[in-house]
N, C-alpha and C positions, 0 to 999 in steps of 0.2 A: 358368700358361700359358707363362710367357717364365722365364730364368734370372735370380735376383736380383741388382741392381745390387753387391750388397755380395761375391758369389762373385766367382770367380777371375776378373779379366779375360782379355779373349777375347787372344790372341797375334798380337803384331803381325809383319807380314811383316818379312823382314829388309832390305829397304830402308829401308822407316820405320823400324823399334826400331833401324838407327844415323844418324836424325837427329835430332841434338841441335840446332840450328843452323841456317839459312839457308844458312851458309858450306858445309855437306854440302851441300844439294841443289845449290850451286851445282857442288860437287868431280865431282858424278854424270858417269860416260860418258853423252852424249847418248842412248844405245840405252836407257838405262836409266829413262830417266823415264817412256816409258809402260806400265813395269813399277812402276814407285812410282805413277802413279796408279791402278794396277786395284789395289795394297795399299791405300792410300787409302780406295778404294771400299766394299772390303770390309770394314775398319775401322771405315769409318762405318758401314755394314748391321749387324755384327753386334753393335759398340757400343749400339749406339742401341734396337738391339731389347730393350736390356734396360732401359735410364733413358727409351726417348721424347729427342724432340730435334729439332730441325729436319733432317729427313734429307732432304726434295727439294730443296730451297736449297741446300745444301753436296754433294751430289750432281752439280749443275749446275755448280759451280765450280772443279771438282779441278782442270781443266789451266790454269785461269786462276788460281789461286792460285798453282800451280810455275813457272809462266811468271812471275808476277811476282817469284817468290824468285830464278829462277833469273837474272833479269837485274836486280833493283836490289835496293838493301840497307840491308832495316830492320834498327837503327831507325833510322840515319841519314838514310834516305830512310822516308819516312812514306805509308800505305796506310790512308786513310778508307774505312772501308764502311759503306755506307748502312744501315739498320737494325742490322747486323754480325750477325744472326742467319745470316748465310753466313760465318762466319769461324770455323769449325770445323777448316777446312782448313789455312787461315792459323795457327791455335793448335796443328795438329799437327806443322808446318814450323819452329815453333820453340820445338821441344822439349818439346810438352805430347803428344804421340801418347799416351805410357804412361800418361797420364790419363784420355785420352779417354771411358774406358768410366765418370768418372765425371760427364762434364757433366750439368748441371743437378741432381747432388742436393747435401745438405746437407753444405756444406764442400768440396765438387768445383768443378770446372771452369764457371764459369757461361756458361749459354746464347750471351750476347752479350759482345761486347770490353768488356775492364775496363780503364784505363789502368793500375789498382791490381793487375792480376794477372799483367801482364809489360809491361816495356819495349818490346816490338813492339806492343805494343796504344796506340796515338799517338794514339787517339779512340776512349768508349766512346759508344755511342747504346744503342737499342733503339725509337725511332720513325720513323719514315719521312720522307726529306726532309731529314737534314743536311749531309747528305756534301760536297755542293758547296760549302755556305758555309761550314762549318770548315775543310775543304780550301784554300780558297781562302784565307780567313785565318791556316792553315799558311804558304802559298804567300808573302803579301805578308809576314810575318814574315821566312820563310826570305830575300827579296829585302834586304826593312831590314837584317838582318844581314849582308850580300855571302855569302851561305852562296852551295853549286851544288849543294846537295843533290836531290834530285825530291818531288814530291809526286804521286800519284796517287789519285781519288776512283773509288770502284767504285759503279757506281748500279744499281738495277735497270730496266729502264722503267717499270713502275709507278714512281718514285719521281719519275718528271718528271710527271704530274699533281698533285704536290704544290707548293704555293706556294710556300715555301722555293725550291725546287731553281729553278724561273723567277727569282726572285728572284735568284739567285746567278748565274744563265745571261747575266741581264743587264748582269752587274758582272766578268767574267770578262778580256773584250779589253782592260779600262780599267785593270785591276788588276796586272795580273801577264804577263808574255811566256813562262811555263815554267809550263805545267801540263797534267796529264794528266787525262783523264774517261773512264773506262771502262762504256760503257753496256753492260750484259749485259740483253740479248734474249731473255726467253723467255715472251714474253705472257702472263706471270703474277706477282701478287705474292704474296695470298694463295687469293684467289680470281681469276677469268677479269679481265683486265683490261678496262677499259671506258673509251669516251670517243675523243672528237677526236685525241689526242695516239697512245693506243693503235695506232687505225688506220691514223695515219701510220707508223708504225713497221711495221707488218706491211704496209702495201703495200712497203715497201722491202726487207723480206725476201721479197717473193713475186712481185716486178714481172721476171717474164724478161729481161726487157732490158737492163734495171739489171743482175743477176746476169751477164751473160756480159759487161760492162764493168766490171765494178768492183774491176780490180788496183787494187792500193793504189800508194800512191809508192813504198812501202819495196821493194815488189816489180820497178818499172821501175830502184830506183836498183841492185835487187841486180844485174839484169842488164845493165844500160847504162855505171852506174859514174860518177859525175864529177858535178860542180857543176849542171853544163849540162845533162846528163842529168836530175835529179833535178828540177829548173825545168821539161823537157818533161813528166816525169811530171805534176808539180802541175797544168800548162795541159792536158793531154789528160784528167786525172779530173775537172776540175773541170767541161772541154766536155764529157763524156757525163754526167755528172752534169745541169749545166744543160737541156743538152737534155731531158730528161727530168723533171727536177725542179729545175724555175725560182726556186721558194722551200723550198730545204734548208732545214731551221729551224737549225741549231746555226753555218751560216755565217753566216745573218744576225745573228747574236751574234758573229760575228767569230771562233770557232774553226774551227778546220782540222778537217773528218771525212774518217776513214777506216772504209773497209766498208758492208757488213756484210762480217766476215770467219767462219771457222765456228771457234766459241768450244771447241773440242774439239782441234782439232786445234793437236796441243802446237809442234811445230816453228814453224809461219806465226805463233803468237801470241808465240814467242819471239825471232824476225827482226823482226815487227812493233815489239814494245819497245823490240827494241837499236836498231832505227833511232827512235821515237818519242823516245827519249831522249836523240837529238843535236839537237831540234829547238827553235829557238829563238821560238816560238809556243804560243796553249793550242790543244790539239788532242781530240779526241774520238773514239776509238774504239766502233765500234759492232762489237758480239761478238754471235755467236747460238748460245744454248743450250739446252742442256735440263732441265729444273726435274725431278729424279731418272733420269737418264742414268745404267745399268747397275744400275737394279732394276726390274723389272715393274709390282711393284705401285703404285711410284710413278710410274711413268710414265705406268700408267692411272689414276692417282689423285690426279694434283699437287695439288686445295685439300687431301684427305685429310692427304697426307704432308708438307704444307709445315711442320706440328708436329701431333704426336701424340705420347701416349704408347708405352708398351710393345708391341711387336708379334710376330706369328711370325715368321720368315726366309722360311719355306717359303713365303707366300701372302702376308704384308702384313696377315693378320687382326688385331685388334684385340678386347679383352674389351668389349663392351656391355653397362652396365649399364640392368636393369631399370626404375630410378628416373629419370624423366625432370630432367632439368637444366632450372634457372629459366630459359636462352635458349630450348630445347625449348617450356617451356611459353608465353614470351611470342612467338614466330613461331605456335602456333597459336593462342592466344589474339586477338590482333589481328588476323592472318587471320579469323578468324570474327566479330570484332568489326565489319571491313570490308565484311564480307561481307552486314550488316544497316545499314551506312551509309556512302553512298557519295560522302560527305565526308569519310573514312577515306584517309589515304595514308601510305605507311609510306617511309623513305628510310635508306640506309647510305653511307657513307663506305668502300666496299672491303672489306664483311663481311659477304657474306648467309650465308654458312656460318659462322661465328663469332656472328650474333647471331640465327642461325634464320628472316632474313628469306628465306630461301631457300625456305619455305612459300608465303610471300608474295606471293611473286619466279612461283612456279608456278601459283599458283589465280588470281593478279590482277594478273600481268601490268602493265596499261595504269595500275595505280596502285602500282607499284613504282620505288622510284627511286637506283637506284646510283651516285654522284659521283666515283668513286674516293676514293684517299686525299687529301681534301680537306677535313676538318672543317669547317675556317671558312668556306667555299662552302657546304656541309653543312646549318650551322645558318643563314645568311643565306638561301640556298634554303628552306629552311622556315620561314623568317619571310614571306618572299612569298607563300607559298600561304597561309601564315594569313591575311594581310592581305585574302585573297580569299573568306572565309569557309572554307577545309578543314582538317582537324585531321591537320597533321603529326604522326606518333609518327617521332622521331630517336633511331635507336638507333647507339650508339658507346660500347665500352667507357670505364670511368670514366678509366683513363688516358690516353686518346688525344681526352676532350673540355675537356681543359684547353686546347688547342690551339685551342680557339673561345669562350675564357673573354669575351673583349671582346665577342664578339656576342651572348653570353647576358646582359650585360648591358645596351653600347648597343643592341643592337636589338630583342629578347627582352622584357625586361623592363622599360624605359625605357617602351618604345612599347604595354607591355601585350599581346604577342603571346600568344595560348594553342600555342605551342610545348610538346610533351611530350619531355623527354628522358628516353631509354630509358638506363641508364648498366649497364651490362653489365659484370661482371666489378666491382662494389662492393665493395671488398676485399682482402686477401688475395689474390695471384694465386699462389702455389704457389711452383713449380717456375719460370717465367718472370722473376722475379724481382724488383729493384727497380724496373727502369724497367715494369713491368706493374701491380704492385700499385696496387689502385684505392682508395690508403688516405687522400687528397687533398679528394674531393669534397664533405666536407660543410663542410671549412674553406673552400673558397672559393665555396661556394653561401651559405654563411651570412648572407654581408652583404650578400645582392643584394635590394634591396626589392622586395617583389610576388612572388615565386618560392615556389612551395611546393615540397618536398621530401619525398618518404615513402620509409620501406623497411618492408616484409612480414616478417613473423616466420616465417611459414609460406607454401606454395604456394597455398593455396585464399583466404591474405587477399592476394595476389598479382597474382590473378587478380581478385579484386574491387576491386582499389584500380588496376589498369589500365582497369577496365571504368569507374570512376569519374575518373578522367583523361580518357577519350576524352567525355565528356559536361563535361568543366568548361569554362567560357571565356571567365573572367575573367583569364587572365595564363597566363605562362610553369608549367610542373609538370616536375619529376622525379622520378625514381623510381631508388634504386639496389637489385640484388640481383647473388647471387654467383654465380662462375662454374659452381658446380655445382648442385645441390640445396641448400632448405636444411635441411629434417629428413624429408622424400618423406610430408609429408602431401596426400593426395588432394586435387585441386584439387577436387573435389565438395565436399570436406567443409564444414560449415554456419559458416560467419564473419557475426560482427555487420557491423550497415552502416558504410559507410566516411561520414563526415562529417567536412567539412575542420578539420581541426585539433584535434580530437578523440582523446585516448589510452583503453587500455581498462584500467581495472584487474581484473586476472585473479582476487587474492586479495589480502582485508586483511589487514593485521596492525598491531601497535605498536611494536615494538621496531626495526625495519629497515624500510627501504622500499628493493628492488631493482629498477632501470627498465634492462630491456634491450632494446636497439634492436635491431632485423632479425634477423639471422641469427646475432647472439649472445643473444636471448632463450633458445632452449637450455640458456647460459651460466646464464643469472641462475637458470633453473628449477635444475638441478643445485645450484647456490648456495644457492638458497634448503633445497633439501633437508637441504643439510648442516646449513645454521643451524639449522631448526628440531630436529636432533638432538639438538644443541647445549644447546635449552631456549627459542629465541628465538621470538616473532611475528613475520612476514615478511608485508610489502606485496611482491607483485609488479605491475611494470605493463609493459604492452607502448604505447609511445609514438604506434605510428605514423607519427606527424607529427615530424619533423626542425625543419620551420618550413611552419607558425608553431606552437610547444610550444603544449600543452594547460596554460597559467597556471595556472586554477583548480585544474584535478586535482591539476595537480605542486605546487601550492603546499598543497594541502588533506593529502595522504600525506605532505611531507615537515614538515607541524607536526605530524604525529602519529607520526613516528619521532624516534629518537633518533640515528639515521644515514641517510645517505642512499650509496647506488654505483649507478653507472650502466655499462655495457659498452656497447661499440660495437669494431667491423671496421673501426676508421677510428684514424689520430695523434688523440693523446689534442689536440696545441695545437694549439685555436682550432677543436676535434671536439662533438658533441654532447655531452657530458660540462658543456665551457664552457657550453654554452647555457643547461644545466639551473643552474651553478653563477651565472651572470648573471641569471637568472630570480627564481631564490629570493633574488640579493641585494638586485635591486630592489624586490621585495617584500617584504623583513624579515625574510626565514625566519633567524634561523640556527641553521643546522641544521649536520656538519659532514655534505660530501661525496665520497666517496671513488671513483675512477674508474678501471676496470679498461679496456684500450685499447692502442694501438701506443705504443712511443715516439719521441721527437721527433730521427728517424734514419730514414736509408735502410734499411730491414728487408732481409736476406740472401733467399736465395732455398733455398727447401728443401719439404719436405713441409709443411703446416700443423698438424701434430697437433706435429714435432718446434719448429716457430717459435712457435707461443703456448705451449707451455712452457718454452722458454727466454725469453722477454719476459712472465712473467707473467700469461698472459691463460688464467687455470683457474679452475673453481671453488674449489679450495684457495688461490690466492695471492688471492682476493676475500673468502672468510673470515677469512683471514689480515688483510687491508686492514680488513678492519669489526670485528674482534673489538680490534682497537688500542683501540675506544671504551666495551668494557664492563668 
């Protein structure tokens, strides 16, 4: 359908293909930059059609990206973006354009800022909600040292409903007299934004009134000129502001706001800077944009495009596959699950489209519950309704619920809540890379007392080990599975019953005993095939249960093998592998155990068929691993 990422890249306009540097965009005739952002544009359209990539976020940011190259200068002066999945733009202003078309594959450009892949990159992230307090402790650094250099934090609004960013909102006037916050407006983060804070933000882009008063100072000082002048400006925005909006929230944090100004238009956001940057106060620019500005299909389609794969040009299409995805199946799953008990309530952290609660979100409404991006409100919200007798199902990618690790323990699990956590994306995240892979959770689920943990080998034990969650309610339950499918067996298809803590043995054998978890049981079956060509007896079992391990079984296979290996989609330390190998020690087994898994490193980001063979995770490097013992 699309041209592969490995052919010719697409040809960069000749504005971009001669910027090496910062120092070019700033060299540009002024006529010329909104000729370097419609290159830009297209850049990214026709780049990204071929690798996928955050195309409506970096879309939305082109003239505010050259606006910030064209008046301060990285890396001396330092630019935090919030997530930095918008810094596509940023990465092609200093010197990586002729890359572009390979962000996000294996050995390319990665998705988000790397401090490791250029010195303009001064903060990398990929979760939501740092920008103002690294920023800020850029900022008070830059002060310790008598530097004058700038700091600037690019936030989205979505990213002030996250606790961090309040957190930082309130430490800002007390901290530092020079810093910049660039709120970029476009009532979206990944999905429709939601909540108290949202709203206020779009009455301030939509209130008439406000809009035909709201020069900025920079624009009173261009015209007026003078000390004295600029002082009037301050007292007459600050009086039609007040009039109208008695509690601004970002002055009552003691910063100075300007805007909304209109985040496109290149020249006003480049006058705005040059003057932001002579002032000796934190101040807050409020910018409004548009989350895929000059493509269609993203404009009609902003959660779509905010990341997607490969696409056409012509239309924004997208290849659909057949096989539903394990978020596919558990948005209708628990939908229907709900829909027969109506102490069923389902809740997201700013991801009905990413975790399919968006079925949910449609059929049932009145028990649908969106936080934004707020984890830790998230999971303490759902200990409440527990406490009320309802059975929260929390769905949040595995990466993004480490962020409420403390509540899953003190409130969760301490207090016995039957909280279900949904952990989405268990695994391997692809292409998104390090800060996405969900390869974490079973090491810090591990130690939490009372918490059961399962992952599905297949889609139909999937569905039955959900369907068994929503009836348990004795304590906290999770559940990880991967972002896509994991072998598209029918969820019809006939699965033994789920019993807590309970493994299944698939097939005996004596010589080996291979135990694989989730969505590497695949793994162990291939393994096992090989071995028995080999000449071997093979134990396969399929675990289930993460915690609490099935003792008896695992202890009863691994005295009747002469090896044991275990796979898992997870860091081999302190991974299920440990569990198994802690298990059989207290028990006596010894047996020796070999354990096929991530290693104890940030894993790159790439295709997953090219990353588990290069780290080992095949069937041949697991034969390899057990034949060391005959």
């Amino acid at each position: 359908m699309t041209t592969s990422a490995s052919s010719e890249p697409p040809a960069l306009g000749p504005l971009l293909s001669a910027i090496r540097t910062p120092d070019d965009v700033k060299a540009l005739p002024e006529s010329d930059l909104a000729k370097l952002a419609a290159e830009v544009r297209h850049s990214l359209i026709t780049s990204l059609s071929r690798t996928g990539g955050h195309l409506g976020p970096n879309l939305g940011v082109v003239e505010l990206s050259i606006a910030l190259h064209r008046v301060f200068s990285t890396p001396r002066d330092n630019f935090v973006f919030d997530v930095a999945h918008q810094g596509y733009v940023h990465k092609m202003l200093t010197g990586r354009a002729a890359d572009i078309h390979t962000i996000r594959t294996y050995k390319g450009l990665n998705g988000f800022l790397l401090r490791s892949e250029s010195e303009h990159d001064c903060y990398g992230a990929g979760h939501a909600g740092t920008a103002l307090s690294a920023a800020l402790g850029m900022a008070a650094a830059r002060d310790l040292a008598k530097d004058d250099s700038h700091v600037v934090a690019v936030a989205g609004d979505a990213a002030f409903t996250c606790g961090p960013t309040l957190e930082a909102l309130n430490n800002i006037a007390e901290t530092t007299k020079r810093f910049i916050v660039v709120l970029n407006d476009n009532e979206w983060s990944i999905d429709k934004n939601v909540g108290a804070i949202a709203r206020y933000f779009n009455a301030l882009q939509t209130h008439s009134t406000y809009a035909s008063v709201r020069n900025s100072a920079a624009e009173f000082v261009e015209r007026l000129a003078g000390k004295a002048a600029r002082k009037l400006a301050h007292k007459v925005e600050e009086g039609a502001k007040n009039l109208l909006f008695p509690n601004v929230l970002f002055e009552k944090f003691g910063l100075r706001y300007f805007g909304p100004i209109d985040g496109h238009d290149l020249p006003l956001l480049v006058k705005t800077f040059e003057h932001l940057k002579t002032l000796n106060e934190p101040v807050v620019l409020h910018i409004i944009t548009e989350k895929g500005r000059g493509y269609q299909p993203a404009l009609d389609n902003p959660g779509k495009f905010h990341g997607l794969g490969a696409y056409k040009i012509e239309d924004g299409s997208t290849d659909v596959s057949a096989t539903p995805t394990c978020s596919d199946i558990f948005g209708r799953t628990v939908t229907d699950l709900a829909k027969a008990d109506d102490k069923l309530v389902a809740i997201t952290a700013a991801m009905p489209g990413g975790t399919k609660l968006e079925i949910f979100k449609k059929e049932l409404p009145q028990r649908y519950y969106d936080v934004g991006i707020a984890e830790e409100h998230a999971a303490l919200f759902a200990c409440g309704m527990a406490t009320r007798g309802f059975k929260p199902f929390l769905a949040i990618y595995s990466t993004f619920m480490q962020r409420a690790y403390d509540m899953i323990i003190h409130d969760m699990a301490l207090q016995g809540l039957p909280v279900r956590l949904c952990m989405d994306r268990g695994g391997l995240s692809g292409d998104d890379g390090p800060t996405h892979h969900g390869l974490f959770d079973i090491g810090y689920l591990r130690p939490v007392p009372g918490i059961v943990h399962m992952a599905p080998a297949n889609e139909a034990e999937f569905v039955a080990m959900l369907k068994w969650m929503a009836g348990y309610e004795d304590g906290p339950t999770a559940i990880r599975y991967p972002r896509g499918p994991i072998n598209g067996t029918p969820v019809e298809a006939p699965v033994a019953p789920i019993e807590l803590g309970k493994a299944q043995v698939v097939s005996e054998g004596t010589d080996v005993a291979l135990i694989g978890l989730g969505t590497l049981f695949g793994l162990a079956e291939q393994t096992k095939t090989l071995l028995e060509q080999r000449g071997l007896s093979v134990t396969l079992v399929n675990p289930r249960f993460i915690k609490p391990l099935d003792g008896e079984l695992l202890e009863r296979v691994a005295r009747n093998a002469k090896v044991v290996c275990t796979f898992e989609d997870h860091v081999l330390h302190n991974g299920f592998g440990c569990g198994v190998i802690e298990l059989l020690h207290d028990a006596g087994v010894v047996v020796p155990v070999e354990r096929i898994g991530w290693p104890d490193e940030f894993v790159e980001h790439g295709k997953p068929d090219i990353l588990m063979k290069l780290h080992g995770l095949t069937a041949e490097a697991a034969v390899e691993k057990v034949m060391r013992h005959f």
